[in-house]
N, C-alpha and C positions, 0 to 999 in steps of 0.2 A: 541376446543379440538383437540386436537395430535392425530391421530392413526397410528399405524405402522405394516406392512402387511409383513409377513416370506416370501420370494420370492426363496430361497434356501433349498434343499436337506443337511440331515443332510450324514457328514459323519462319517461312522463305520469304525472299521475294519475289514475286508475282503470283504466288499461292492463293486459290478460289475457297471462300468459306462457303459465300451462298454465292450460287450462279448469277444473279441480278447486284453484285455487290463487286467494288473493284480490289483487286489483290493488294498488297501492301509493296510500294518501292523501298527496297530497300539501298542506299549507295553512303557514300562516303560525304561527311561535310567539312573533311579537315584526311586528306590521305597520308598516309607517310610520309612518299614520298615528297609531297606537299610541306610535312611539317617539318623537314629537314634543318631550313633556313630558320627557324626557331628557337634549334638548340645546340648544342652542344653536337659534335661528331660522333657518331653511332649510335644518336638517342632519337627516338621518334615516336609519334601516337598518332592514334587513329582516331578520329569521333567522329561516329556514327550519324546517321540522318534515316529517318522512317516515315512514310507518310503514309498512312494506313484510316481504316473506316476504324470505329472503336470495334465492329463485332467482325473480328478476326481471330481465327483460332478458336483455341478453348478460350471460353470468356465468360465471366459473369456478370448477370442483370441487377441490377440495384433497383426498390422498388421506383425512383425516377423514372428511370428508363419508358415506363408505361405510364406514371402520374404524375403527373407537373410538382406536386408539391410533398410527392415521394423522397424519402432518403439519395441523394446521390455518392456515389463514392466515397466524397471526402469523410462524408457522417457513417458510413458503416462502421460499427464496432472492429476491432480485431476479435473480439472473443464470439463474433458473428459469423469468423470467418477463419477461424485456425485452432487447434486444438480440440476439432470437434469430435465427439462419440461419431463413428461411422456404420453402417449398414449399405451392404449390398443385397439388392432387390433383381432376380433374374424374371425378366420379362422378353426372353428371346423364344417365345412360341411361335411363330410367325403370324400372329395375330398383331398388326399396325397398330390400333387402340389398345392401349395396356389401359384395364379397367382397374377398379379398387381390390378384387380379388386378390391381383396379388402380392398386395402388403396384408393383406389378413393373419393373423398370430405374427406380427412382428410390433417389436415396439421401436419407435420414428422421435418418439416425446424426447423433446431436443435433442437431435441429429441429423450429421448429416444422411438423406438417402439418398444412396445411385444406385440410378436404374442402369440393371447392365441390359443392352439388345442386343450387341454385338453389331450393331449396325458401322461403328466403324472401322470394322473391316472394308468398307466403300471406301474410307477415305481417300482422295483424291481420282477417284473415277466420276462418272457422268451418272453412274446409280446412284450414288451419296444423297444426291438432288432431287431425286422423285422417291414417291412409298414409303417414309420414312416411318417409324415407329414415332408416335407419340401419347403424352398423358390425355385421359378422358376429362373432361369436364368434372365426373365424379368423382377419377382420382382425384384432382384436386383438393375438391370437396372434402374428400378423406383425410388426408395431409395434414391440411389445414385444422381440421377439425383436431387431428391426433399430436397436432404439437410439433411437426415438425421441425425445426431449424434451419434446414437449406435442402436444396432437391436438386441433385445433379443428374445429365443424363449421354450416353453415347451417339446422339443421334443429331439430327441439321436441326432441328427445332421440338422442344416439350413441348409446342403446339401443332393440331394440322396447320400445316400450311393454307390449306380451302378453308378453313374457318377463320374468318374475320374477326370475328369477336376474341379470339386470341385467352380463350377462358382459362389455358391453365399462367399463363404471362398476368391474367388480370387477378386470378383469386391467392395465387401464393403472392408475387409481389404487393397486392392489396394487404395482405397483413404480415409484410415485412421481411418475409420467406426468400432470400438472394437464390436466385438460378445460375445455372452452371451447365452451360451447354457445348457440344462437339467435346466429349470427354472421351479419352481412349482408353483402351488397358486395364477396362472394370474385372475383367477377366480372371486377371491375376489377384484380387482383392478375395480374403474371404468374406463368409457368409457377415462376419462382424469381428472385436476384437481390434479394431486402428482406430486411428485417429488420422483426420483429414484436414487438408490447408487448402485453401485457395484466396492467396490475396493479389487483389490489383494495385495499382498505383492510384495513391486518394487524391485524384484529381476532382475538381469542384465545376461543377455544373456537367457534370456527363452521368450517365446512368449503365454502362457498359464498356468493358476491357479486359483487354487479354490477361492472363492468369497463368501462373504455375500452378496448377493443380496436383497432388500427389498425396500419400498417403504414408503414413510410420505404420510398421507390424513391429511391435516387441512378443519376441519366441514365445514369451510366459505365459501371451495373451491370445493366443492364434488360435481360431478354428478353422480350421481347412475346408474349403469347398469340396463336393463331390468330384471325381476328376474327371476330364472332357477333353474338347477336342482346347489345344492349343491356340490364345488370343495370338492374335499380329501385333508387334511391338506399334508405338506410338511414334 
């Protein structure tokens, strides 16, 4: 048996990813009612219109994003980005800094890792926005070093905020490592066993866009996580 696990945030219009960032309009560019006069009696369509920041929602970083002459969208692989060996990484101690510890005995060498914190359980509150969990500088460091593929996470940003230097944004997308942030529902994902997707639209000259993020469990392949308290859907 298939199953398939929501890993993204739906979005609205006028929905807040980051407080300092404007929500996405979403409205009509051709209404129904509007398109009446187009067709035929009792036939009609609707197309859509969106005006959104690219980092809205769950969205992934392509290494442009941070360096000018970084990969953008259009050039990421598919195979960089769908079909991937997946690992879940629980780093909801309440400790903000998830250090390198705790990927220690797991193997990352190309895959994807999400870190779950649980931290979007805030989503859409005013807490979402401050004390977030994010990766260390070492984590990184780690990552990087152990091969990983992509690094997804539940939370407003894989970097502090208060930190400028932006080192976990700088050292995985420096060596070509796609991020994957505001991810929800890591919860329901085992310890390993899936395979994960998140692709954006390969737009050219952007470095960031929203995603369907989600994950396949095949029965044959499942390890179960220890059981807990219940994630909040997505």
């Amino acid at each position: 048996m298939t199953k398939f696990i929501e890993l993204s945030h739906i979005i609205e219009d006028g929905m807040i990813t980051y407080s300092d960032l404007p929500g996405p309009a979403i409205s009509d560019h051709l209404s129904r009612d509007a398109s009446r006069e187009h067709y035929s009696p009792g036939t009609t369509f609707q197309i859509g219109k969106i005006e959104m920041v690219a980092n809205t929602g769950t969205y992934i970083d392509a290494p442009f994003h941070r360096y000018q002459n970084g990969r953008d969208l259009s050039e990421l692989t598919l195979s960089s980005l769908a079909n991937l060996e997946g690992v879940t990484v629980s780093a909801d101690s309440g400790n903000r800094a998830i250090g390198p510890a705790v990927f220690e005995g797991q193997n990352v060498k190309d895959k994807a890792v999400l870190i779950h914190t649980g931290w979007d359980i805030h989503w859409g509150t005013d807490l979402y926005f401050s004390e977030h969990p994010y990766l260390t500088r070492a984590s990184s460091e780690y990552l990087k070093a152990a091969g990983a593929a992509l690094v997804g996470i539940d939370s407003l940003n894989i970097d502090d905020n208060a930190d400028g230097t932006r080192p976990a944004h700088t050292i995985l997308l420096g060596s070509d490592i796609p991020i994957v942030e505001h991810m929800c529902n890591l919860g329901a994902l085992p310890k390993s066993g899936f395979k994960f997707y998140a692709i954006p639209a390969p737009v050219k000259g952007m470095g960031s866009f929203p995603v369907r993020a989600f994950a396949i469990i095949e029965s044959t392949i499942l390890t179960p996580r220890p059981e807990g308290p219940k994630e909040k859907g997505c």
